[in-house]
C-alpha positions, 0 to 999 in steps of 0.5 A, spaced: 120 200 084 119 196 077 112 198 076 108 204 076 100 205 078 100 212 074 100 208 066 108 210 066 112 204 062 118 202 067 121 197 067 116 193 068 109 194 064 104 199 070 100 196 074 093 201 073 087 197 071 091 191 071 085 186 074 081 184 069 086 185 063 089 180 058 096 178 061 101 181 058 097 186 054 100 193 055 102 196 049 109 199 049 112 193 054 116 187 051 114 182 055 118 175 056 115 169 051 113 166 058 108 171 059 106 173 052 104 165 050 099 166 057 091 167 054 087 170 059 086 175 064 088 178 070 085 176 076 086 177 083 088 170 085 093 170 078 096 176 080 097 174 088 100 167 085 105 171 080 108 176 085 109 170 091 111 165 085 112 168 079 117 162 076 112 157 079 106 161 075 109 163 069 116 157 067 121 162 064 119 169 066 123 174 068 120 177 073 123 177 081 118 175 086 116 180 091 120 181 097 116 186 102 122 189 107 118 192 113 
């Protein structure tokens, strides 16, 4: 509910094209001091461990960790 994969900014940035992209890059988005001091890019692998563990990824950040309700 935070993200889109259609480009639109919610309350989160959206998560098209996010492999392969710098972290906390989307333009238009303000990101948490947490994540904007992380110089790299996303990979599949980064993004699994953020979205299961995103305090234990990125100290500080301000994103919850991914519950799946099925």
């Amino acid at each position: 509910s935070c993200h889109s994969v259609d480009g639109q900014v919610g309350a989160g940035p959206p998560l098209a094209g996010i492999l392969g992209r710098r972290v906390a890059s989307h333009p238009g988005f303000r990101y948490s001091p947490a994540l904007a001091a992380y110089d790299g890019r996303w990979t599949e692998e980064l993004l699994l461990a953020f979205m299961t563990d995103p305090q234990g990824t990125f100290k500080g950040t301000t994103m919850p960790p991914l519950t799946l309700d099925w």
